[in-house]
N, C-alpha and C positions, 0 to 999 in steps of 0.2 A: 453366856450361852446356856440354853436350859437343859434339865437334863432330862425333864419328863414327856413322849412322845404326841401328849396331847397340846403341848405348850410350845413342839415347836412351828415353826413360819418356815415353810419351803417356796419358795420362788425357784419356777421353769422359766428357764430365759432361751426364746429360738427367734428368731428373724419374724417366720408367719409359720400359718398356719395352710397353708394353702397347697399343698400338695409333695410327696416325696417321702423320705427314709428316716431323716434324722425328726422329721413334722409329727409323723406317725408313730415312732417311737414316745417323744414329748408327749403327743398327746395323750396316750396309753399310759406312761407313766404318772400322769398328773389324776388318771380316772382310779387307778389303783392306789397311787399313794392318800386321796382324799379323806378314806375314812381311819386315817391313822392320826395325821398331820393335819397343819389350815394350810392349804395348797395358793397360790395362785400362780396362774402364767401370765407372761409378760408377752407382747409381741412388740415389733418394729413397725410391724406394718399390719393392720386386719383388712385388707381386703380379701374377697373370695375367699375365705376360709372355707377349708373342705375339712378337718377333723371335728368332732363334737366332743368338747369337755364339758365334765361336771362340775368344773369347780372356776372361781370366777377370771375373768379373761382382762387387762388389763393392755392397752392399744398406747405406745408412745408417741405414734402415727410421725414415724422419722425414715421414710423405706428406702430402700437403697435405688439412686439413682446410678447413669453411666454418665459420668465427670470424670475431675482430673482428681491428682494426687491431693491437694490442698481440699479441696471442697470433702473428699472420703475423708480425710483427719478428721475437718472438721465437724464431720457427721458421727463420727467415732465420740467425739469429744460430748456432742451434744446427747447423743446414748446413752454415754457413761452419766454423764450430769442428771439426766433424766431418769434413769434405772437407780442411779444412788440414792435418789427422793426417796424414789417408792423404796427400795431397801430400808431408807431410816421410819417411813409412815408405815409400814406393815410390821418392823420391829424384825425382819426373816433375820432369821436364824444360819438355814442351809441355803445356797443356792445353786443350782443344777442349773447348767448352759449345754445347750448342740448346736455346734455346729462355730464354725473358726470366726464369725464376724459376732456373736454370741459369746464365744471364750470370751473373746479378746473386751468386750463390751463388762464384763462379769468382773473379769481382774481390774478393770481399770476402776470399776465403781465400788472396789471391796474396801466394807469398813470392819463389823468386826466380827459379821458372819464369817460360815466355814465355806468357802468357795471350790465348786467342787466341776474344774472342764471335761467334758467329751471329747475324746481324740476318735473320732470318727470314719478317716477317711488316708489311706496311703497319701495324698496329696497333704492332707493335714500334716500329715506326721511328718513329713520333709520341709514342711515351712520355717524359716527365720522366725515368723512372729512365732508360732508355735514353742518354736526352745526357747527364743532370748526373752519370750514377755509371759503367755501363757500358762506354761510348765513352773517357772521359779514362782511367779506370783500367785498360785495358785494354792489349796489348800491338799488336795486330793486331784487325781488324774483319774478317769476312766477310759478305758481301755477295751472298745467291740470285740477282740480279737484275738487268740493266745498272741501272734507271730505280732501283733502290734506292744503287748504289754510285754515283751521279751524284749524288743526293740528298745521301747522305753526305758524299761529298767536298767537298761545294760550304760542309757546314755546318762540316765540321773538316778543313780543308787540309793541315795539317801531321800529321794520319793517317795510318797506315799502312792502306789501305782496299784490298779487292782482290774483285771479283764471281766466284766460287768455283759454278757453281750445281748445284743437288742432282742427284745420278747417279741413274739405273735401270739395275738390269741385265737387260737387253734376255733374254738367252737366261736365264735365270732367270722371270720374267715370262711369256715363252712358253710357256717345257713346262710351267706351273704352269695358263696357259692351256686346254691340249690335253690335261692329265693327266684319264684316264680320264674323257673328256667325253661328255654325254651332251647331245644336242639341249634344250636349254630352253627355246627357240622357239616361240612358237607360231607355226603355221602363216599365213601372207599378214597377219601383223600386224608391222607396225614397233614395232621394240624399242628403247626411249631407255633410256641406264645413268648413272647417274651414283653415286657414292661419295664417304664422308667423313664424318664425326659430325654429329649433329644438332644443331648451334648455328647462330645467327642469322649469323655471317660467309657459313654457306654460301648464304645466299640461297632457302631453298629456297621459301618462299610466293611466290617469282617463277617459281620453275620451274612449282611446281602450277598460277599462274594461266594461264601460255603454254599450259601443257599441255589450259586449260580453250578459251582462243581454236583451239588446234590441233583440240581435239573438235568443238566449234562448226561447224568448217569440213569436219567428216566427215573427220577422218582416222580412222583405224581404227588404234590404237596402244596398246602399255603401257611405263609407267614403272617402271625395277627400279632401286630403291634399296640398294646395302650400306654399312652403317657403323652405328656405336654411337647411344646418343643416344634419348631420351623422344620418340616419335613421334604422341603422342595429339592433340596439337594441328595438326598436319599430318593427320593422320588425319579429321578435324574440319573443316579446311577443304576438303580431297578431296572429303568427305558432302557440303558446301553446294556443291561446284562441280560438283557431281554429274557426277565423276571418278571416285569411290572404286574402282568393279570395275577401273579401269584402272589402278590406283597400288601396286606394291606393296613393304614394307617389309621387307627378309627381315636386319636386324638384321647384327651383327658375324661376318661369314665367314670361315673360316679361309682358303680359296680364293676369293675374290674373282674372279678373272682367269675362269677357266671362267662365271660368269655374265657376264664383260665381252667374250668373245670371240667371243660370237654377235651382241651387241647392231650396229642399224645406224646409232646414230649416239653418242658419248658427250656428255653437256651439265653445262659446269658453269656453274653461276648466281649466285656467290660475291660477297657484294658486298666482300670483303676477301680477299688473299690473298699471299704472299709467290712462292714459285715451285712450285704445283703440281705435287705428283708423279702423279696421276690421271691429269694431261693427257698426261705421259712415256709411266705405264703404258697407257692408249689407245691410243698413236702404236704403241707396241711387239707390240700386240695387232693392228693395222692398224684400226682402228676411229676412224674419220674424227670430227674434234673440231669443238663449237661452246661457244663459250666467254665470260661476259663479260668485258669489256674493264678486267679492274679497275686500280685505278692501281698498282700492280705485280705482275707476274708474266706474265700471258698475254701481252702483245702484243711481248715479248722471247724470247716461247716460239714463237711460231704465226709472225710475220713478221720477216723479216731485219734491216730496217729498223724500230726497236723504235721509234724517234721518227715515226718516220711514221705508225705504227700507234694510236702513243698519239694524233694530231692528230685520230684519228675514235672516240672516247669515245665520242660521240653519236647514234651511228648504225651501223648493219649495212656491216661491213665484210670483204668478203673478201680474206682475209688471204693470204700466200705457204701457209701450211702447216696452214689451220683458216680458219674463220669465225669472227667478231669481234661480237658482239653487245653493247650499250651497257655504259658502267656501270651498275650496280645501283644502287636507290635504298637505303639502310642503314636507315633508318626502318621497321620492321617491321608490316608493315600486313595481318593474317590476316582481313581485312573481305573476305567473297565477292565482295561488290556491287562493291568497286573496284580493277575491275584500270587499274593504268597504264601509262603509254606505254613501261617499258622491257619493261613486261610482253608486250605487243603484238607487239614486236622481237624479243623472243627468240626469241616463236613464229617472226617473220617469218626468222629466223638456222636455225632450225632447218629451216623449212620449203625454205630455200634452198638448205641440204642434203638435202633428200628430193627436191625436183621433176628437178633432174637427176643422169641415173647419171654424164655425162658428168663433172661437178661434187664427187658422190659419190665416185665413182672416182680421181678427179685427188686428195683431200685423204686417201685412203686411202692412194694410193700416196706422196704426198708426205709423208706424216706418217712415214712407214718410214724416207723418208732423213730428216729431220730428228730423230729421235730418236736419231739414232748420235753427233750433236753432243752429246749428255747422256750418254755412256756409262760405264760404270764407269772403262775404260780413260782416259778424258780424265780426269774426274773424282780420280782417282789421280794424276795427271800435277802437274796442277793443285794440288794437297792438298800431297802432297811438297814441290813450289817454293815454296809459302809457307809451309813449318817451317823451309826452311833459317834 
């Protein structure tokens, strides 16, 4: 392995490129590490690719279908065989994976590069492949999260484990914000935004039902949804919560940020999460966060003291840098008739941020300096010291 930083060979290895948290990170990483290292990224699959690298992109064209157990191995296997080529034709040196079908593709093709996984996601982190294949065969662990690399280390000590957490770049996000913006606003109505694919981690039948307690109680408000994802079922229980005109779904955005720029409050309802880039892009936007408390990510993002934060799971907590609303219950429950108690809270998290401006104010402003802590420039900093 070399030791001089223009000789070495980084390989990003991610599924695609085509939209989401750990996509956006990868790709970012690959823009910044270029003019240090010979970068490339690897994918599974290039279609619709929504991130833009600078540096060259590499398609194994293997993408993950929905089959049985046998056919996924043997898609595994055929990754691995495939990724190990290109590891021995490019000579890589390092190589950086996100995301668990990535890890797992990274270990199995490692020859005599430093291999180095993303633990990304609470869900990751409780997997079987994760500890028994993962984690041992791996060179270096990264770690989004303090409460994830605490976790970690506690389970495998003699790791090399390091909390690395995901960048935004702030001025980037901005002018993508303000680019040719046009009021989307409606007038004297509170605008809640929230973003990310329509799967059960994000929580969202908790947001709709808060959203149904906040009607109840005459607020006068809309909900704007972007991200990918079958919305017919949300849709569905919007009708029964007789929310519908206030909800709406406007699917995968190329700009995103211009509808998040105006919004007055951003909420995310996630009852899973590893380290939220939504929450970054809000703070970046100035757009004051309420957030649940899930067991990793928010409460290392929003307050200083990440263990303190985690001690109130249970309840509405105002945070240093956000509002802290319960964990989520994970149990997927689209029944109109029963909203429950985290459901109640969130409203109550939200509404905590509407009734005052002084309060408002304070987590807008605060949220601007605490997003600089996630900056591309840290993030690089960081990145670099653990390839040496």
């Amino acid at each position: 392995m070399g030791t001089d930083k223009e000789k070495r060979n980084i390989m990003l290895l991610v599924p695609t490129l085509q939209g989401g948290g750990q996509e956006r990170v990868c790709a970012l990483t690959a823009n910044l590490l270029k003019d240090i290292y010979n970068v490339w990224v690897v994918l599974f699959d290039n279609r619709d690719i929504l991130y833009h690298v600078d540096t060259p992109v590499i398609s194994i064209d293997i993408p993950a279908e929905n089959d049985n157990a046998f056919h996924k191995l043997f898609r595994v296997l055929r990754r691995s065989r495939a990724v190990r080529s290109i590891k021995r034709e490019k000579k890589i040196t390092h190589a950086i994976s996100f995301g668990q079908s990535a890890n797992l593709v990274n270990v199995m093709s490692k020859g005599r590069e430093m291999v180095l996984s993303g633990i990304r996601g609470n869900t990751q982190l409780k997997s079987k492949l994760t500890s028994r294949i993962v984690i041992p065969f791996s060179n270096k662990i990264i770690a989004v999260c303090p409460e994830m690399e605490r976790e970690l280390k506690d389970s495998f000590p003699k790791k090399c484990i390091k909390c690395i957490p995901n960048p935004v770049d702030i001025d980037e996000v901005q002018a993508k914000g303000h680019l040719n913006h046009e009021i989307s606003k409606k007038r004297n109505v509170i605008k809640l935004f929230t973003m990310g694919r329509i799967v059960w981690e994000k929580g969202y039948w908790h947001l709709l039902k808060a959203c149904s307690v906040l009607c109840k109680k005459g607020y006068d408000f809309e909900l704007v949804h972007a991200g990918t994802g079958d919305t017919s079922s949300y849709n569905k229980l919007a009708e029964e919560l007789q929310i519908a005109d206030k909800i709406h779904f406007l699917g995968q955005l190329e700009n995103p940020f211009q509808e998040m720029q105006d919004a007055d409050v951003f909420v995310l309802s996630s009852c899973s999460e590893g380290l939220p880039n939504v929450i970054l892009e809000a703070m970046a936007m100035g757009v004051p966060v309420v957030s649940a408390n899930c067991r990793t990510g928010p409460a290392g993002m929003l307050h200083d003291d990440w263990e303190e934060a985690a001690s109130h799971r249970h309840e509405v907590f105002l945070a240093d840098y956000g509002i802290l609303a319960p964990d989520m219950g994970r149990a997927e429950n689209m029944n109109a008739e029963e909203i429950e108690e985290e459901d109640f809270m969130l409203a109550e998290a939200i509404e905590k941020m509407l009734q005052s401006k002084n309060v408002h104010e304070r987590y807008k402003q605060q949220g601007s300096v605490r997003v600089k802590d996630f900056s591309k420039e840290k993030y690089l900093e960081r990145i670099t010291s653990y390839l040496e």
